[in-house]
MARLUMKOL-99619 format. One record per residue: residue in three letters; x negated, y, z of N, C-alpha, C in turn. Coordinates in steps of 0.1 Angstrom, whole numbers. Example, Ala and Ser with C-alpha at 12.3 -4.5 7.8 and 13.67 -1.06 7.14 Angstrom:
// residues 2
('ala', (-132, -57, 78), (-123, -45, 78), (-132, -33, 78))
('ser', (-128, -22, 71), (-137, -11, 71), (-129, 0, 79))
***
This chain:
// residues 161
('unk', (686, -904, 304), (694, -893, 301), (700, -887, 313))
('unk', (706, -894, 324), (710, -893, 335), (701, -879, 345))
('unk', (684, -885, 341), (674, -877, 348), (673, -864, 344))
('unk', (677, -861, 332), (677, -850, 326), (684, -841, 325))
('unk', (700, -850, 327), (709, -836, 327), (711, -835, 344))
('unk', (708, -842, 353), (706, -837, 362), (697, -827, 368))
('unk', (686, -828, 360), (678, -818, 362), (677, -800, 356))
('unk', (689, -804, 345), (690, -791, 339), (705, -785, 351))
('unk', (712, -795, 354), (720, -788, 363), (716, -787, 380))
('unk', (706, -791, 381), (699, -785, 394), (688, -771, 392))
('unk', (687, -772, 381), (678, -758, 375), (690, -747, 373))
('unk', (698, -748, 371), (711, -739, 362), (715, -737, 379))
('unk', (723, -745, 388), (724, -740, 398), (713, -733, 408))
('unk', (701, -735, 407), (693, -730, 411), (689, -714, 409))
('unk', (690, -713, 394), (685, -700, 390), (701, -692, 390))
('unk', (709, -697, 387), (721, -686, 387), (723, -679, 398))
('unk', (722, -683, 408), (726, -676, 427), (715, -663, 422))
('unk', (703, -667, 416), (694, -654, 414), (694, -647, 405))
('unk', (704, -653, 397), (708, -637, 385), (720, -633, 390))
('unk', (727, -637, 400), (737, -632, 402), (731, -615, 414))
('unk', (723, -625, 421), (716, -607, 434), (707, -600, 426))
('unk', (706, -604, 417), (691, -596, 407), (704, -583, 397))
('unk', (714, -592, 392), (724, -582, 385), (733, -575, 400))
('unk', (734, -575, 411), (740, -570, 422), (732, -559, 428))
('unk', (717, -559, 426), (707, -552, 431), (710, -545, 418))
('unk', (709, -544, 408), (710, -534, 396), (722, -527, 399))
('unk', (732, -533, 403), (747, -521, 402), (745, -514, 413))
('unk', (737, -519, 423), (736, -508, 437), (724, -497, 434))
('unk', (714, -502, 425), (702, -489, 427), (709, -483, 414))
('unk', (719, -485, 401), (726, -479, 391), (734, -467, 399))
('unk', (743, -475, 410), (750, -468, 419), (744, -456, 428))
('unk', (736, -459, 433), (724, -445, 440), (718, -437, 430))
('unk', (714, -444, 421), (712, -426, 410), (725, -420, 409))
('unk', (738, -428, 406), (740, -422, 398), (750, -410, 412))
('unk', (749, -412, 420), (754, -404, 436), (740, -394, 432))
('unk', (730, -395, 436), (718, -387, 435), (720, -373, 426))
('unk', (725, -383, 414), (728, -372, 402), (736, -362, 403))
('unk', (751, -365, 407), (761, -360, 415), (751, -349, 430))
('unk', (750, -352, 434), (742, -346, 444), (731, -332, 443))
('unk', (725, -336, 426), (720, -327, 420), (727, -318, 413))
('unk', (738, -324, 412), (749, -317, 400), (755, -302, 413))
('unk', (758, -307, 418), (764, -300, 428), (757, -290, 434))
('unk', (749, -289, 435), (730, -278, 438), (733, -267, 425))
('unk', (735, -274, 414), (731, -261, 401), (742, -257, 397))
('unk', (754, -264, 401), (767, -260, 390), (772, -246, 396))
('unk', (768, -244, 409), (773, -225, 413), (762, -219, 413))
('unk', (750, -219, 404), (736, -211, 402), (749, -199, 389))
('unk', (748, -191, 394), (754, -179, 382), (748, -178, 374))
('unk', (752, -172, 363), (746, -164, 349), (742, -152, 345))
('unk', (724, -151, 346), (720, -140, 349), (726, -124, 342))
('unk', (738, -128, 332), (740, -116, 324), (760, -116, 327))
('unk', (765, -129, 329), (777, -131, 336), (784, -129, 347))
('unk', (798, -127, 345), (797, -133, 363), (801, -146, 364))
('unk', (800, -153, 359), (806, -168, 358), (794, -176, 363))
('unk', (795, -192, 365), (782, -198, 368), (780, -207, 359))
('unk', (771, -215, 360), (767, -222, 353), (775, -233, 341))
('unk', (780, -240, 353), (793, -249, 353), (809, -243, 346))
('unk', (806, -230, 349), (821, -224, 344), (814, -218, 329))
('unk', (806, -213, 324), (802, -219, 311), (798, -229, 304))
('unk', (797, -240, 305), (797, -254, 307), (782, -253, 299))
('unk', (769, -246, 307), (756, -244, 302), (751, -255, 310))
('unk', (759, -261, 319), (752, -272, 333), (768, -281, 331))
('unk', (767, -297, 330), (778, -308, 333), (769, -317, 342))
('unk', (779, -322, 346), (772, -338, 349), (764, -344, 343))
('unk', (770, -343, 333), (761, -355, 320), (749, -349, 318))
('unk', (744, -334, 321), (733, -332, 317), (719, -332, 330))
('unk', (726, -343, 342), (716, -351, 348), (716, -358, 348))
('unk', (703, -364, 350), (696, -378, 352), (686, -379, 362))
('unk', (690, -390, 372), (679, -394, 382), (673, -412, 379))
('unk', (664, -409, 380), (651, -423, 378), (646, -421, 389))
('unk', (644, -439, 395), (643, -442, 409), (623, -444, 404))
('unk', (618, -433, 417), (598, -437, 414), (595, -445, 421))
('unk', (599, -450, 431), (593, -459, 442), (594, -451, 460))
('unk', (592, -456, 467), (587, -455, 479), (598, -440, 481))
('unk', (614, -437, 482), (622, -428, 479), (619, -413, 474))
('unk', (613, -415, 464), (611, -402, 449), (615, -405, 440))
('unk', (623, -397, 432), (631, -396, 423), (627, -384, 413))
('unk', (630, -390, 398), (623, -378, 391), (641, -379, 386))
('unk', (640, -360, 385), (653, -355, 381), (650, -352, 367))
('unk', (659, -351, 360), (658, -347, 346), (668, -338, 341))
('unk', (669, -328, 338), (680, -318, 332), (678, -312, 323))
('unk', (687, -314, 314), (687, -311, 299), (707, -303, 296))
('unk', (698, -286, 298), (711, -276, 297), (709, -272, 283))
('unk', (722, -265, 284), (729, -256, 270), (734, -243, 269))
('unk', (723, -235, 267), (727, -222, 269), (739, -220, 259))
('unk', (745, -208, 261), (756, -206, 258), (755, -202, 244))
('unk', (744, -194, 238), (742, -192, 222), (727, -197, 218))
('unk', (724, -203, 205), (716, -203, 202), (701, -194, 204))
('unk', (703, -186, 203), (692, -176, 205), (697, -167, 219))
('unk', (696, -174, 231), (695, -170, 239), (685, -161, 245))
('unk', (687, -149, 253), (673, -143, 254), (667, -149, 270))
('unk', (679, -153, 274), (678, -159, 289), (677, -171, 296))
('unk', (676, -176, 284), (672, -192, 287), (659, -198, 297))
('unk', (651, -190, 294), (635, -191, 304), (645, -191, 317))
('unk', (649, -177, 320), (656, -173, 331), (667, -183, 335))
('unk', (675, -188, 329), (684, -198, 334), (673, -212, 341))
('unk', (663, -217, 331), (653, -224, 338), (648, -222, 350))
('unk', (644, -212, 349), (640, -207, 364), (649, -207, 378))
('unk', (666, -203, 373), (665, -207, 384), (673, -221, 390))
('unk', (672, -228, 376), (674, -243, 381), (663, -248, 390))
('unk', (651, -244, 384), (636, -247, 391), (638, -240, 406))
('unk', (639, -235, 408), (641, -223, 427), (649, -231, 430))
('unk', (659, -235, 424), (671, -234, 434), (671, -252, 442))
('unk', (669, -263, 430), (665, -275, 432), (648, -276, 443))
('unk', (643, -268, 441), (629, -270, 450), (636, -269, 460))
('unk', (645, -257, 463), (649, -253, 480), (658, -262, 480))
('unk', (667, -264, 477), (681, -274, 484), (678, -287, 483))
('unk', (668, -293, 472), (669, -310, 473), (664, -315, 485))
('unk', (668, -324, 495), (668, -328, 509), (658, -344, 505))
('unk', (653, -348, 491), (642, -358, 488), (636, -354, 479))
('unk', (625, -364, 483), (614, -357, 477), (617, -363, 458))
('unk', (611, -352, 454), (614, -353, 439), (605, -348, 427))
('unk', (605, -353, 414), (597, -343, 406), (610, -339, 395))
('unk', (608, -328, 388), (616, -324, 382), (615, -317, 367))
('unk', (622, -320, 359), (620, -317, 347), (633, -311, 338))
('unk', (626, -302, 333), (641, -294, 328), (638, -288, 315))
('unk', (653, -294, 310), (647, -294, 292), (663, -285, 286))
('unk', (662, -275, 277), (670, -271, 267), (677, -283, 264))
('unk', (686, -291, 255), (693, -296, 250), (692, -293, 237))
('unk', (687, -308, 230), (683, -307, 219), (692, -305, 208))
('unk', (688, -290, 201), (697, -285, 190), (703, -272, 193))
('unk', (704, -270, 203), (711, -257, 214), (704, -244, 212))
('unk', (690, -249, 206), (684, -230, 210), (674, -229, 197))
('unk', (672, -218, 198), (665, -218, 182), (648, -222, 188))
('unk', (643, -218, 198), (632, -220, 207), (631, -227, 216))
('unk', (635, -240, 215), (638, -249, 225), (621, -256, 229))
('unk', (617, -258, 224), (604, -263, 227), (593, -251, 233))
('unk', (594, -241, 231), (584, -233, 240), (591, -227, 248))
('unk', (599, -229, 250), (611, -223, 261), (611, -236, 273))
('unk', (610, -249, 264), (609, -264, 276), (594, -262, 280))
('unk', (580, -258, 276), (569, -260, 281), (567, -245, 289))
('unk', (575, -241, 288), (572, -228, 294), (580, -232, 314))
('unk', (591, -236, 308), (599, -239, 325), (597, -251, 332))
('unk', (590, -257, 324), (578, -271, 333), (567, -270, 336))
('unk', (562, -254, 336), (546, -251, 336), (542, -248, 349))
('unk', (538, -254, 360), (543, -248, 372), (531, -235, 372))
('unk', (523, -234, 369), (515, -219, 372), (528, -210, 367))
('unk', (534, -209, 354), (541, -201, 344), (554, -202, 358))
('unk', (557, -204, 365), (567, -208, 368), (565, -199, 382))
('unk', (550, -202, 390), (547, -196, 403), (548, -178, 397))
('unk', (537, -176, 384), (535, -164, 383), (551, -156, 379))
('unk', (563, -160, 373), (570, -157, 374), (578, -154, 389))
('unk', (576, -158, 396), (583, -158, 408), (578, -144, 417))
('unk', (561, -145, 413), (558, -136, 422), (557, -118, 411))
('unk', (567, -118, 401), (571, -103, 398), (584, -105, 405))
('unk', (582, -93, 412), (594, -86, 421), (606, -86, 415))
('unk', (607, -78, 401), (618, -80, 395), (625, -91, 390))
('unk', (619, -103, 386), (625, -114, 381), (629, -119, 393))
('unk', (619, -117, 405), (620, -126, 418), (637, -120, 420))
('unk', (638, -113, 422), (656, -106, 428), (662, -105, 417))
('unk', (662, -112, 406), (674, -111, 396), (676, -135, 398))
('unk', (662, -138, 405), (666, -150, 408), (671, -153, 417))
('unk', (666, -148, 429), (676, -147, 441), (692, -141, 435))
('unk', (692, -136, 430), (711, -129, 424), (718, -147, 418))
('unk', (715, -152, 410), (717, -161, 406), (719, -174, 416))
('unk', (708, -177, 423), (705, -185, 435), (716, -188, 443))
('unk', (715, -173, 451), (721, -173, 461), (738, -178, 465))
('unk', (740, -184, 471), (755, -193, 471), (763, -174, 476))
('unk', (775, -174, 469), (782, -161, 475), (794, -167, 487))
('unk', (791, -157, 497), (797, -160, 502), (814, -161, 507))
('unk', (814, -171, 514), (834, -171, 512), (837, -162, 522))
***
């Protein structure tokens, strides 16, 4: 009996030291998304409103809560954002997509993939409106009409102090 519970408490001290850095390693890479996220938040929340003058954030179409970063490996991160346009039947929702899509390509400083979704229940077209702003051809060919291109640059662009 002796042999045995010694052995369970040389196994118990043994493995615990390693659930303790295995749950320590989890609060530190929990901790780096969740900075990352923040990081991303901060990039879109002064993207303006292509029909407002307000931005994003000051119609609360973009929060915190509506990112998410997942760690891919080898420092790539896939972002995820899931906004709320301001009415159901938004006519500008593609266009608000768009220029979360521009504005995250240019400012994010790692490398990243990125995915950006309506918020489910928010739009009456939320699903061809989500495959339309993750399509990257749909997304290039929009960029290169002149007119959408400078109503996204309007949006984009940080105003100056």
């Amino acid at each position: 009996m002796e042999i045995v519970s010694s052995l369970v408490s040389f196994t118990v001290l043994k493995l615990f030291p390693f659930s303790r850095a295995s749950e320590h390693k989890n609060a530190l890479s929990t901790k780096k998304m969740e900075e990352k996220a923040l990081e991303v938040y901060d990039v879109i929340r002064t993207i303006r409103d292509p029909e407002k003058p307000n931005t994003l954030e000051e119609l609360d179409v973009v929060s915190e809560k509506c990112v998410e970063v997942q760690d891919l490996g080898d420092e790539e991160y896939l972002i995820i954002i899931k906004f709320s346009p301001t009415v159901p039947h938004c006519s500008l929702a593609t266009l608000i997509g768009l220029c979360l899509q521009v504005k995250l390509q240019r400012c994010l400083p790692f490398k990243h993939k990125l995915e950006i979704y309506i918020s489910e229940g928010t739009h009456s077209t939320e699903e061809d409106i989500n495959k339309q702003i993750n399509d990257k051809e749909r997304v290039a060919a929009a960029m290169e009409n002149p007119n959408l291109r400078e109503i996204v640059e309007q949006c984009v662009t940080e105003p100056d102090d």
